[in-house]
mmCIF file as gemmi writes it, N, C-alpha and C atoms, coordinates in Angstrom:
data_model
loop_
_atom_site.group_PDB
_atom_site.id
_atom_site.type_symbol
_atom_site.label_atom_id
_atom_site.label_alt_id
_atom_site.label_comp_id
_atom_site.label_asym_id
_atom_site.label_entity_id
_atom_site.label_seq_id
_atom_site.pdbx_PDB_ins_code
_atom_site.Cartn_x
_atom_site.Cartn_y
_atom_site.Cartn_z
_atom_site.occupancy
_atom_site.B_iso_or_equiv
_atom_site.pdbx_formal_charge
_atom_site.auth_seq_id
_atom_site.auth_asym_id
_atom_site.pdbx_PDB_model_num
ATOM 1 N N . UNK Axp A 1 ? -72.248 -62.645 -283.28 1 0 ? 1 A 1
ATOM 2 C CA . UNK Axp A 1 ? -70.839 -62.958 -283.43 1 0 ? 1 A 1
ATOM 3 C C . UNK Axp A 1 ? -70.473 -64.055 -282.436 1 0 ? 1 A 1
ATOM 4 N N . UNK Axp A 2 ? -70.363 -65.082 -282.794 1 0 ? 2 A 1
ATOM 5 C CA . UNK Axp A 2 ? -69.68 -66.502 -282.19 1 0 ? 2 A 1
ATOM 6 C C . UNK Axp A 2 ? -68.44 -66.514 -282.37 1 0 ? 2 A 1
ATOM 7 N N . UNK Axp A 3 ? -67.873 -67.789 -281.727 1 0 ? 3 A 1
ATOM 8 C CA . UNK Axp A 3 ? -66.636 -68.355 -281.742 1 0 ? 3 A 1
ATOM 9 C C . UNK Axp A 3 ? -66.363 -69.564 -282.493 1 0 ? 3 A 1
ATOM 10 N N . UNK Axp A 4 ? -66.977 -69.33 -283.579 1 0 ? 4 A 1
ATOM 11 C CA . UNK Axp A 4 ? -67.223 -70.36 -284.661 1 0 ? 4 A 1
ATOM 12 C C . UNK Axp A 4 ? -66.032 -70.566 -285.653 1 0 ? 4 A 1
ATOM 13 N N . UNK Axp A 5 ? -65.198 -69.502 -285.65 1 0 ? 5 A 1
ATOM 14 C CA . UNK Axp A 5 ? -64.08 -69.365 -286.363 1 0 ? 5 A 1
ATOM 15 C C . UNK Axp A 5 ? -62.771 -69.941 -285.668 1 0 ? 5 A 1
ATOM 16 N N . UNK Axp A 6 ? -61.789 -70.28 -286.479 1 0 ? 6 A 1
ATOM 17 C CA . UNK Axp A 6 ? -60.199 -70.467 -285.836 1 0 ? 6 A 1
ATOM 18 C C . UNK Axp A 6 ? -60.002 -69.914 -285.304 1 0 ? 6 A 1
ATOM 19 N N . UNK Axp A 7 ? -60.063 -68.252 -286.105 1 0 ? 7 A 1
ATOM 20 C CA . UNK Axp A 7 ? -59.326 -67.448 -285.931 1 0 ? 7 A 1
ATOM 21 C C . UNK Axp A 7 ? -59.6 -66.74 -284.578 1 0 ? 7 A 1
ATOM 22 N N . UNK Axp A 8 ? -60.994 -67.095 -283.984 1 0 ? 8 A 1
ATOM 23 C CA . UNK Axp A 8 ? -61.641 -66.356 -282.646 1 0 ? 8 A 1
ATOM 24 C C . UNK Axp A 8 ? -60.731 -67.14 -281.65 1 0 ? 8 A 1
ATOM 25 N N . UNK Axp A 9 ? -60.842 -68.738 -281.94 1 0 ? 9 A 1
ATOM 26 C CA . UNK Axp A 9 ? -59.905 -69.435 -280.737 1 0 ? 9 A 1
ATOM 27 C C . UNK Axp A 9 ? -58.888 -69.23 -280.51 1 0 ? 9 A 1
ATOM 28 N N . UNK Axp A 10 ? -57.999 -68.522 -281.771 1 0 ? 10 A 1
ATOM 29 C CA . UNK Axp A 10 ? -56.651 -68.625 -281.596 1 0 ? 10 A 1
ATOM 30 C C . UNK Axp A 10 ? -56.124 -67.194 -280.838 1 0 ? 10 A 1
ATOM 31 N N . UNK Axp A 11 ? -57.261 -66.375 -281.045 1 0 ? 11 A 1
ATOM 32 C CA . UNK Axp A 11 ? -56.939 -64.96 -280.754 1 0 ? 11 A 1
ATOM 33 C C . UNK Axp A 11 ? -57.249 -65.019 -278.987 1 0 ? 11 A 1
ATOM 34 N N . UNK Axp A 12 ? -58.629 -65.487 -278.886 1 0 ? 12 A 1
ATOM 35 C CA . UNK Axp A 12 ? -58.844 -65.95 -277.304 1 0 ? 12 A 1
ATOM 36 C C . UNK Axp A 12 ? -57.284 -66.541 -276.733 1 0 ? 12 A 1
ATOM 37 N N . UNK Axp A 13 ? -56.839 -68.048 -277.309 1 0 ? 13 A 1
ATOM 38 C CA . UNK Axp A 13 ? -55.373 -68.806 -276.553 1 0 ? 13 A 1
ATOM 39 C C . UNK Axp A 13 ? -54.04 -67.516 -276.457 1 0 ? 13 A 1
ATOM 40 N N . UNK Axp A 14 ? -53.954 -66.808 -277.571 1 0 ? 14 A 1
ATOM 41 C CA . UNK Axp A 14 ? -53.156 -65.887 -277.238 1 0 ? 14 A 1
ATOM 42 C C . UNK Axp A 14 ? -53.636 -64.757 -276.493 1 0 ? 14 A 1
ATOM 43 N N . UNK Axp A 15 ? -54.401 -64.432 -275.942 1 0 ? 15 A 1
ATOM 44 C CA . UNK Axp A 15 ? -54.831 -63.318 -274.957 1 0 ? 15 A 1
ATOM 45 C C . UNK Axp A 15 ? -54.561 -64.165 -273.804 1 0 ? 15 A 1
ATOM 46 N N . UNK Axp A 16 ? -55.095 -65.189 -273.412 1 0 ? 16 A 1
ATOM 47 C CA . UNK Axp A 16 ? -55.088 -65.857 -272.625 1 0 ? 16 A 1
ATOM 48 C C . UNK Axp A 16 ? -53.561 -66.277 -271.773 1 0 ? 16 A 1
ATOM 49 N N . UNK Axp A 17 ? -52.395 -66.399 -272.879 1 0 ? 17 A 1
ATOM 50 C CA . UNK Axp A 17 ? -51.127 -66.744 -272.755 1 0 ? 17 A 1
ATOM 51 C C . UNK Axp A 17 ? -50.397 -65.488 -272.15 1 0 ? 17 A 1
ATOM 52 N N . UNK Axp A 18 ? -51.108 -64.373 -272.65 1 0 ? 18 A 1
ATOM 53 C CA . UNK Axp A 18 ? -50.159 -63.223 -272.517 1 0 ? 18 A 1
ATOM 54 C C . UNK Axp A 18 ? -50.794 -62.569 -271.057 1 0 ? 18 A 1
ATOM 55 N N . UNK Axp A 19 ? -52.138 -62.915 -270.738 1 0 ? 19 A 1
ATOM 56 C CA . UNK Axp A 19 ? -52.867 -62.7 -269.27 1 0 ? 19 A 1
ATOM 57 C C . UNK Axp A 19 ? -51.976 -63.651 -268.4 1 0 ? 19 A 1
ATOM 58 N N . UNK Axp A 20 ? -52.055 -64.86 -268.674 1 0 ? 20 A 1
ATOM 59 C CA . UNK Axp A 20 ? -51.659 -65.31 -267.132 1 0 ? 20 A 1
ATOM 60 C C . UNK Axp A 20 ? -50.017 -65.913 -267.621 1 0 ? 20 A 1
ATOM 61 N N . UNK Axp A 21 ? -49.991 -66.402 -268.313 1 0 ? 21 A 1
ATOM 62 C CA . UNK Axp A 21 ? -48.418 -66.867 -268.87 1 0 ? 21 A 1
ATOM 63 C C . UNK Axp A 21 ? -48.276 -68.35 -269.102 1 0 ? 21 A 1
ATOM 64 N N . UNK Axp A 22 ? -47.08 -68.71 -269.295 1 0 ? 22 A 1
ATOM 65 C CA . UNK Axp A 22 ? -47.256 -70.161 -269.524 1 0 ? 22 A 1
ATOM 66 C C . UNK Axp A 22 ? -47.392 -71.048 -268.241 1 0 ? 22 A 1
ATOM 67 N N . UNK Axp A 23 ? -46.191 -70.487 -267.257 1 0 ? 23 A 1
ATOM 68 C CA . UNK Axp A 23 ? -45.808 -70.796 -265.907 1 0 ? 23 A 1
ATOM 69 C C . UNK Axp A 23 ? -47.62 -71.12 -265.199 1 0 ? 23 A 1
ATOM 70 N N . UNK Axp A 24 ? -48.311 -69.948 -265.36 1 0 ? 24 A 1
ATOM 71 C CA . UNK Axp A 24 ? -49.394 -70.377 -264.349 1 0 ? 24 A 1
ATOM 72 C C . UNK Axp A 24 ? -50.128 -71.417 -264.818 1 0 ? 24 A 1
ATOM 73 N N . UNK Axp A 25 ? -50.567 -71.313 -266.177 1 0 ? 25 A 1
ATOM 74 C CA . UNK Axp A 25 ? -51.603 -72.303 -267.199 1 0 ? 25 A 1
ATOM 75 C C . UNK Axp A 25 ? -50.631 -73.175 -266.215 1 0 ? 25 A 1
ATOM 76 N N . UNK Axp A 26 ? -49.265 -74.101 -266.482 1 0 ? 26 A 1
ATOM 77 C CA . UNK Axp A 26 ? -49.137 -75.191 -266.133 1 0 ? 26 A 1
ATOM 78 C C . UNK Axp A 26 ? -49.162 -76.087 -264.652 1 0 ? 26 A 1
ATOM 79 N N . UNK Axp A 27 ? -49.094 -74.737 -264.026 1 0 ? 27 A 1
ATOM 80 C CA . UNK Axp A 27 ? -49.127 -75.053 -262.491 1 0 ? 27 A 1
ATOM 81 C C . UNK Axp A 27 ? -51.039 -75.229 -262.215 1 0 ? 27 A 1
ATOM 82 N N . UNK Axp A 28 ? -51.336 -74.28 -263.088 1 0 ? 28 A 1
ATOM 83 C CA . UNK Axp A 28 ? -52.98 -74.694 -263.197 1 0 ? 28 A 1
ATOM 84 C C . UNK Axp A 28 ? -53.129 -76.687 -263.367 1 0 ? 28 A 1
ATOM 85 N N . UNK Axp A 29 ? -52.848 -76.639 -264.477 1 0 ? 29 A 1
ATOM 86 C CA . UNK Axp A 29 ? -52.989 -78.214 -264.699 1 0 ? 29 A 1
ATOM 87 C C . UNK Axp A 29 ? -52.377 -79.264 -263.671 1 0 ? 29 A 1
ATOM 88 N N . UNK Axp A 30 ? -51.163 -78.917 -263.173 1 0 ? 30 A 1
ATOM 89 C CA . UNK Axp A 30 ? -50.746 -80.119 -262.313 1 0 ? 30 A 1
ATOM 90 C C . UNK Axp A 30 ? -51.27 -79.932 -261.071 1 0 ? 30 A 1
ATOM 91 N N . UNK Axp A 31 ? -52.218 -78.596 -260.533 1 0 ? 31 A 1
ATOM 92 C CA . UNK Axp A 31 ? -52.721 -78.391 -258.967 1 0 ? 31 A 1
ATOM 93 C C . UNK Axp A 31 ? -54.041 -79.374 -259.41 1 0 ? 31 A 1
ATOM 94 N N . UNK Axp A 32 ? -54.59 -79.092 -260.936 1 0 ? 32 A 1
ATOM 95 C CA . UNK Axp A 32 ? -56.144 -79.935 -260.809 1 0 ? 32 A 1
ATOM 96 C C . UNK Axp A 32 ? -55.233 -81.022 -261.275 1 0 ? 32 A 1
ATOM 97 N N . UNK Axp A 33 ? -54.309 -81.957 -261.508 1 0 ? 33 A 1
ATOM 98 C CA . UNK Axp A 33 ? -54.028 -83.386 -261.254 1 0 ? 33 A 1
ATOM 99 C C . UNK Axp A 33 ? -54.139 -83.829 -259.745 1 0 ? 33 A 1
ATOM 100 N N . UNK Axp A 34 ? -53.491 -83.03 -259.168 1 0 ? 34 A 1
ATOM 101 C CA . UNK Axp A 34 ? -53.347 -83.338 -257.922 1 0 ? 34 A 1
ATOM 102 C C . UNK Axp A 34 ? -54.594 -83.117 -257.028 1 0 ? 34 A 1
ATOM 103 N N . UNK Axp A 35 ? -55.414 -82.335 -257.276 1 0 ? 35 A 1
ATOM 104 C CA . UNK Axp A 35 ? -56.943 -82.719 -256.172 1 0 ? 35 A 1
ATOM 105 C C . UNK Axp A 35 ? -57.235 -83.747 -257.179 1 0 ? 35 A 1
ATOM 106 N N . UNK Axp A 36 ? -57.4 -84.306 -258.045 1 0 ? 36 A 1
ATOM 107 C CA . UNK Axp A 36 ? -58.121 -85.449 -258.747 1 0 ? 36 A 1
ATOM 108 C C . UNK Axp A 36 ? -57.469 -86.523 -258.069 1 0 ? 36 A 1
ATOM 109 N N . UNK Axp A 37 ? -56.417 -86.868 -257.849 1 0 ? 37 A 1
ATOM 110 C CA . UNK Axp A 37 ? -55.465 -87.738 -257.122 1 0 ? 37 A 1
ATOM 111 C C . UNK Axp A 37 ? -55.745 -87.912 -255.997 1 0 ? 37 A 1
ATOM 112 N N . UNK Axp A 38 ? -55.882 -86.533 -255.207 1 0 ? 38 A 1
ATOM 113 C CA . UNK Axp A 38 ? -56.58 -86.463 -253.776 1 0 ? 38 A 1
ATOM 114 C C . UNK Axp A 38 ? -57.983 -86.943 -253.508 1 0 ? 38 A 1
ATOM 115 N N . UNK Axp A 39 ? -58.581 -86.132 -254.778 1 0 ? 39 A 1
ATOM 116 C CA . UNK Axp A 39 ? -59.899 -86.799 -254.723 1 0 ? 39 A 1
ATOM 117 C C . UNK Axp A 39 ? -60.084 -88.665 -254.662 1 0 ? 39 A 1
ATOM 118 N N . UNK Axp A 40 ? -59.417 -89.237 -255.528 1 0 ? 40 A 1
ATOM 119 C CA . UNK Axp A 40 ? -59.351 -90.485 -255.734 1 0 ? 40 A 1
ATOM 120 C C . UNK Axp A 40 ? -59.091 -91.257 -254.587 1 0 ? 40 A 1
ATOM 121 N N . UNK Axp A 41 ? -57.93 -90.671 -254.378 1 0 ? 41 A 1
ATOM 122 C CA . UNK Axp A 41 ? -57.783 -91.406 -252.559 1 0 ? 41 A 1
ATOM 123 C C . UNK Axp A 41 ? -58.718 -91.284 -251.226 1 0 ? 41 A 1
ATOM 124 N N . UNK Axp A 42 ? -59.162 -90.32 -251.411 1 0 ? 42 A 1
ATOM 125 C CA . UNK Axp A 42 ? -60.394 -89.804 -250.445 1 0 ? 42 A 1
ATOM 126 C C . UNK Axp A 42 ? -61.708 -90.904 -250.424 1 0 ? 42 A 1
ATOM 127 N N . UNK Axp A 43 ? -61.618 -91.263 -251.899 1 0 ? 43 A 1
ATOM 128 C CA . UNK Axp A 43 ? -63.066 -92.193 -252.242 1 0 ? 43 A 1
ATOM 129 C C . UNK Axp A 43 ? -62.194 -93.394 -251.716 1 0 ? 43 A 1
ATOM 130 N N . UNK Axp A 44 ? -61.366 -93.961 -251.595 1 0 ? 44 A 1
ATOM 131 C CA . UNK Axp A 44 ? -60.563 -95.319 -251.663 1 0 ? 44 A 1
ATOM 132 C C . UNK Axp A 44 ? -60.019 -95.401 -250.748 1 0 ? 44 A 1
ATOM 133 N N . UNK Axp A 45 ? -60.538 -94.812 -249.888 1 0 ? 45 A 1
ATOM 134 C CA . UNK Axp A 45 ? -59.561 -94.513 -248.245 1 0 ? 45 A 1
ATOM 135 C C . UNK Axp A 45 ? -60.401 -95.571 -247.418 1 0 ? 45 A 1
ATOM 136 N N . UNK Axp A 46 ? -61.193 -96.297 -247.582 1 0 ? 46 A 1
ATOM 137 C CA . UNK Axp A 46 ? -61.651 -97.282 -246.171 1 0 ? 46 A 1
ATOM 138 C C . UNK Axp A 46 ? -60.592 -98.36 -247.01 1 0 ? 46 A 1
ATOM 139 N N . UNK Axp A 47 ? -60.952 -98.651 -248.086 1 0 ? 47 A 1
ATOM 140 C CA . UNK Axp A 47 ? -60.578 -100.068 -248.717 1 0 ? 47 A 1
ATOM 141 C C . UNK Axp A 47 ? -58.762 -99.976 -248.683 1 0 ? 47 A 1
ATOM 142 N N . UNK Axp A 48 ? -58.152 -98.271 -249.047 1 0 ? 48 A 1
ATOM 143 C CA . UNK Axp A 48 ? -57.037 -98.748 -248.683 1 0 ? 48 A 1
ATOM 144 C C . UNK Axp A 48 ? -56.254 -99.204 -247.142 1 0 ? 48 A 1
ATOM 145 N N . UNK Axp A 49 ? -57.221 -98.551 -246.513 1 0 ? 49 A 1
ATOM 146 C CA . UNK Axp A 49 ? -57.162 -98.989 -244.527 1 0 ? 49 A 1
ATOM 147 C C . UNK Axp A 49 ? -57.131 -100.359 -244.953 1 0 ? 49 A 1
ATOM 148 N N . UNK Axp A 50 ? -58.034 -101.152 -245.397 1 0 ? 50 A 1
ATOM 149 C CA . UNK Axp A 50 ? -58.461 -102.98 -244.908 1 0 ? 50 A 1
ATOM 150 C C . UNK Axp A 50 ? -56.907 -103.458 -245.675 1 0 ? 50 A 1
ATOM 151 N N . UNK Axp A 51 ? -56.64 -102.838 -246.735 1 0 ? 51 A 1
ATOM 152 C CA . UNK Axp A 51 ? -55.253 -103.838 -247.271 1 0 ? 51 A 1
ATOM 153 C C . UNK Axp A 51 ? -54.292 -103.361 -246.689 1 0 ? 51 A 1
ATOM 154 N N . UNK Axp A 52 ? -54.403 -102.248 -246.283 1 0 ? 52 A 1
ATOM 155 C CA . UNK Axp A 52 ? -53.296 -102.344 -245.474 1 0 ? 52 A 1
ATOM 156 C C . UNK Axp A 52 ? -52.82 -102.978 -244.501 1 0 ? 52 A 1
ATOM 157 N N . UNK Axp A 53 ? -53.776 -102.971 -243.36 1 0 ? 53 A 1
ATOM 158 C CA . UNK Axp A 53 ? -54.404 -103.958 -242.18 1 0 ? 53 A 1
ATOM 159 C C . UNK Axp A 53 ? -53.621 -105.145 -242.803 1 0 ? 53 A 1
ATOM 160 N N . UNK Axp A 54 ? -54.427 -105.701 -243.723 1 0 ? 54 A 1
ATOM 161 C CA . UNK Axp A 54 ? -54.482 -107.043 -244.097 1 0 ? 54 A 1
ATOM 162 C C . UNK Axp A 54 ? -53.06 -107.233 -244.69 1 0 ? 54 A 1
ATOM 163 N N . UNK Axp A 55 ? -51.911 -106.37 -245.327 1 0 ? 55 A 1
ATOM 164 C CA . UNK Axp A 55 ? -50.797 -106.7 -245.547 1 0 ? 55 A 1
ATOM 165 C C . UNK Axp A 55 ? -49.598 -106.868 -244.39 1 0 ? 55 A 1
ATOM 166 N N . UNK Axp A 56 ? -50.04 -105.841 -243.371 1 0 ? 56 A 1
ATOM 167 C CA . UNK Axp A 56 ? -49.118 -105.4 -242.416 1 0 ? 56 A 1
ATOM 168 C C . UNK Axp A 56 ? -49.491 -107.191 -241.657 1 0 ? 56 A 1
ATOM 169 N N . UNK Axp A 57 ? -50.833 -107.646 -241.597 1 0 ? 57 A 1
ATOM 170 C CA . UNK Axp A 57 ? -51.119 -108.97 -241.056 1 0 ? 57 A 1
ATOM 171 C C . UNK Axp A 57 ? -50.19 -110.214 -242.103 1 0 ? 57 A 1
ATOM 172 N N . UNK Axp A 58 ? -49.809 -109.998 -243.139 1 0 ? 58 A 1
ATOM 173 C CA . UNK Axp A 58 ? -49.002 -110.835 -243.67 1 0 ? 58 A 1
ATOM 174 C C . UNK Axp A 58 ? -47.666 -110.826 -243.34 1 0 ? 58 A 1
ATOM 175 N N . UNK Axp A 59 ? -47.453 -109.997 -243.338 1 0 ? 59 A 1
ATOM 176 C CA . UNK Axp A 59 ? -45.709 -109.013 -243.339 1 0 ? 59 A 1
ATOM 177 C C . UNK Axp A 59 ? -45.173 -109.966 -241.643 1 0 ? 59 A 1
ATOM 178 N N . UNK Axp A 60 ? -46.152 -109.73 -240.739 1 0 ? 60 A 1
ATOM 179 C CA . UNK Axp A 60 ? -46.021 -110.58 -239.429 1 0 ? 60 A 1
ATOM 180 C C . UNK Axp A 60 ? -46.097 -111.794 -239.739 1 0 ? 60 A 1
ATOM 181 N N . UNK Axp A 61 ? -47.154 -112.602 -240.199 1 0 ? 61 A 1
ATOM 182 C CA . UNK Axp A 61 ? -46.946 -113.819 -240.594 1 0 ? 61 A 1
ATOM 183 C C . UNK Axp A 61 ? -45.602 -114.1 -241.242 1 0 ? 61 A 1
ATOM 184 N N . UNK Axp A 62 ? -44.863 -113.074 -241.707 1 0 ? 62 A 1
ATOM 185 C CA . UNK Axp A 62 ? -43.454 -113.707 -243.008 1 0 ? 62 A 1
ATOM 186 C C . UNK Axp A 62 ? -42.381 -113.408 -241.759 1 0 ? 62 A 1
ATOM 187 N N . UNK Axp A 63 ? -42.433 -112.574 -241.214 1 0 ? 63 A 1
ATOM 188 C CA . UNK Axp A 63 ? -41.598 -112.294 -240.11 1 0 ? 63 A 1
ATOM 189 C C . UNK Axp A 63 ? -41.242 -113.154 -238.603 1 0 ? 63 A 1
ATOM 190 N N . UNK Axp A 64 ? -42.209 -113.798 -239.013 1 0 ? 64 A 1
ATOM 191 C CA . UNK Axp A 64 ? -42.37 -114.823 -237.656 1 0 ? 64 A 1
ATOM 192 C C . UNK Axp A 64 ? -41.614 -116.267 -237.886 1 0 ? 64 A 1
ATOM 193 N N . UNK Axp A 65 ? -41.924 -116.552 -239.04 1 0 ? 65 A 1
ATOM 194 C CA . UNK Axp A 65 ? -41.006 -117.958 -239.5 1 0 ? 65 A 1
ATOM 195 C C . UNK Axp A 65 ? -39.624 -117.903 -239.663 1 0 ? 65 A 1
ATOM 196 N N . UNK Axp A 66 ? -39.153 -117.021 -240.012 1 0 ? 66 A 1
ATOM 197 C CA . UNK Axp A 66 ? -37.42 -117.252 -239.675 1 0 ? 66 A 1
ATOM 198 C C . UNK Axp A 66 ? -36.968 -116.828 -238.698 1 0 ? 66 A 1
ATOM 199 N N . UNK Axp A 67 ? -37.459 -116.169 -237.991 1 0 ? 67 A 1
ATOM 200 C CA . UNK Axp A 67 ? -37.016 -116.171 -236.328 1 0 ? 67 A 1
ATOM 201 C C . UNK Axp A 67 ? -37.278 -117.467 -235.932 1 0 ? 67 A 1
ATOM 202 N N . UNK Axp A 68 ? -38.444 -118.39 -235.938 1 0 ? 68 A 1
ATOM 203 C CA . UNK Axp A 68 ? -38.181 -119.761 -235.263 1 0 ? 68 A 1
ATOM 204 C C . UNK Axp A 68 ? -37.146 -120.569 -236.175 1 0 ? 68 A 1
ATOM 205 N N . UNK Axp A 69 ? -37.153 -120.463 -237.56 1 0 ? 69 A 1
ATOM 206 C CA . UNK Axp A 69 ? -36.098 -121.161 -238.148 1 0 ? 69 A 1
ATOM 207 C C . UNK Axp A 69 ? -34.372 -120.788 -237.565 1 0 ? 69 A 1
ATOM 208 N N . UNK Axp A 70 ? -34.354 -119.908 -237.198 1 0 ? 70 A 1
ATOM 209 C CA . UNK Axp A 70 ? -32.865 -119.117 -236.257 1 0 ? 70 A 1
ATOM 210 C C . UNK Axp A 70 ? -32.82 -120.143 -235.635 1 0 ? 70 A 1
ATOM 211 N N . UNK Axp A 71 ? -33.702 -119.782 -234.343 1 0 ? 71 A 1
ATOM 212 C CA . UNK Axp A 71 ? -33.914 -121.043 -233.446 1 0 ? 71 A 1
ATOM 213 C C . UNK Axp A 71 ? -33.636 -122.324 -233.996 1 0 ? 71 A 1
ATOM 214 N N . UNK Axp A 72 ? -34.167 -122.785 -234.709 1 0 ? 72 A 1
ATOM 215 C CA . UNK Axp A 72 ? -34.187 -123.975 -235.159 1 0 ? 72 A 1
ATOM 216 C C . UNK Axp A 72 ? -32.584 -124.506 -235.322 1 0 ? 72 A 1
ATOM 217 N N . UNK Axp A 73 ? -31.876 -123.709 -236.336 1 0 ? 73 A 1
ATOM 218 C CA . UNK Axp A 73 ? -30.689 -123.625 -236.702 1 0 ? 73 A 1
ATOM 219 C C . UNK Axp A 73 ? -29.729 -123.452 -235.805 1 0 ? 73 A 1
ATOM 220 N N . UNK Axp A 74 ? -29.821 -122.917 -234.734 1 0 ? 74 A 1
ATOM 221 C CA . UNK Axp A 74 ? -29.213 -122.791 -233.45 1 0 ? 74 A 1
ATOM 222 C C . UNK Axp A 74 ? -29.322 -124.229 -232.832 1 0 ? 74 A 1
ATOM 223 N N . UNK Axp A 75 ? -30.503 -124.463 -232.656 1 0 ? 75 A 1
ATOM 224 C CA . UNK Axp A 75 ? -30.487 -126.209 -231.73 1 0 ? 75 A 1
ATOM 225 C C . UNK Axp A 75 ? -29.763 -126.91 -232.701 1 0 ? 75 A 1
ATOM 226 N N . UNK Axp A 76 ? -29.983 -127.135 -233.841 1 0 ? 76 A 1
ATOM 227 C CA . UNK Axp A 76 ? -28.957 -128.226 -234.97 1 0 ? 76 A 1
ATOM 228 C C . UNK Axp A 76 ? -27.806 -127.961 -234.65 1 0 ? 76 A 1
ATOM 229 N N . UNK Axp A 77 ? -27.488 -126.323 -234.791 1 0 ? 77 A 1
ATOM 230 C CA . UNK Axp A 77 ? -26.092 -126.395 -234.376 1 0 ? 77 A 1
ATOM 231 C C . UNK Axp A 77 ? -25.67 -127.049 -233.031 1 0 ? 77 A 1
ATOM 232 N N . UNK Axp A 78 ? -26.348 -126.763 -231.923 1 0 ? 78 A 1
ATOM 233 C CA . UNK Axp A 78 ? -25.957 -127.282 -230.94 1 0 ? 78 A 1
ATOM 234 C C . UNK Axp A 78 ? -25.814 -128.942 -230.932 1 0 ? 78 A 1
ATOM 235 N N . UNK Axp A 79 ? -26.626 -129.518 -231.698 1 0 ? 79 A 1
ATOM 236 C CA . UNK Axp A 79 ? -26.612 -131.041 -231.868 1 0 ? 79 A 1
ATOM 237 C C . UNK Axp A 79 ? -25.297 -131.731 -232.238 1 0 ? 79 A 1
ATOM 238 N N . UNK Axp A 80 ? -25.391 -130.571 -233.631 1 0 ? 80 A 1
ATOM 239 C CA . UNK Axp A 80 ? -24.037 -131.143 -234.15 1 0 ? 80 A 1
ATOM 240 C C . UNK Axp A 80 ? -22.172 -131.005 -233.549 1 0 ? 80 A 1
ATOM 241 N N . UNK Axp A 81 ? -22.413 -129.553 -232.719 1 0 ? 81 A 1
ATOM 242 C CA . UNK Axp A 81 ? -21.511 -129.19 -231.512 1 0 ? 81 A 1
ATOM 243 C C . UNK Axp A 81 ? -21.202 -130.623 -230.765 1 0 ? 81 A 1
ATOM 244 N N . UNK Axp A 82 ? -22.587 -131.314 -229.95 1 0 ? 82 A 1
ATOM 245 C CA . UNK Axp A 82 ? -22.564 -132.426 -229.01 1 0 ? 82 A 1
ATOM 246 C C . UNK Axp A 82 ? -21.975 -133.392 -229.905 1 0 ? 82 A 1
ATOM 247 N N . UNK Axp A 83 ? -22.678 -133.967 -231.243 1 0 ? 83 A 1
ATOM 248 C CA . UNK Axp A 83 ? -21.672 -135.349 -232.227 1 0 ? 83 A 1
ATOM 249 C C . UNK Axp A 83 ? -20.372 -135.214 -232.209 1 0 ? 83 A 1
ATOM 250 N N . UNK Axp A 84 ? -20.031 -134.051 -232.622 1 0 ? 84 A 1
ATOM 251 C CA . UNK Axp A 84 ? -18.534 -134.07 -232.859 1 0 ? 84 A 1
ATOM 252 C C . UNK Axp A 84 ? -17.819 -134.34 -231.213 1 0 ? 84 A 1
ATOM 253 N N . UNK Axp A 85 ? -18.094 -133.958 -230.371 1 0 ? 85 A 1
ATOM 254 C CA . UNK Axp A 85 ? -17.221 -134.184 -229.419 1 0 ? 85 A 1
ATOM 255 C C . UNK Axp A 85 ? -17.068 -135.881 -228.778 1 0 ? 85 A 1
């Protein structure tokens, strides 16, 4: 006697529904999304260190040019302060 029939699967899914319920089956599925997710990051964890590194090293580079442009804009102003008088 196999499970070769519908009717075996369908009788198994409803035993199954009425053992643990719907609530757990689904919390089942989203706990194994979430170690797969974990898992994924675990494998991708040096390479996401280097971009990070390497963005936080941009983010300074973008941060650094309009602070001297301030500056910059400050001395013009002061220039143009001195013309007018």
């Amino acid at each position: 006697m196999g499970f070769d029939s519908i009717w075996h699967w369908l009788l198994l899914l409803v035993i199954v529904l009425l053992v643990f319920g719907t609530r757990k089956i689904g919390n089942i599925g989203s706990d194994l999304g979430n170690a797969v997710r974990g898992f994924k990051k675990a494998m991708h964890g040096e390479d996401d260190e280097k971009s990070k590194d390497a963005q936080q090293g941009k983010e300074q580079l973008r941060a650094d040019p309009p602070a001297a442009s301030s500056a910059n804009a400050s001395t013009q102003d002061q220039r143009d302060s001195h013309e007018s008088k």
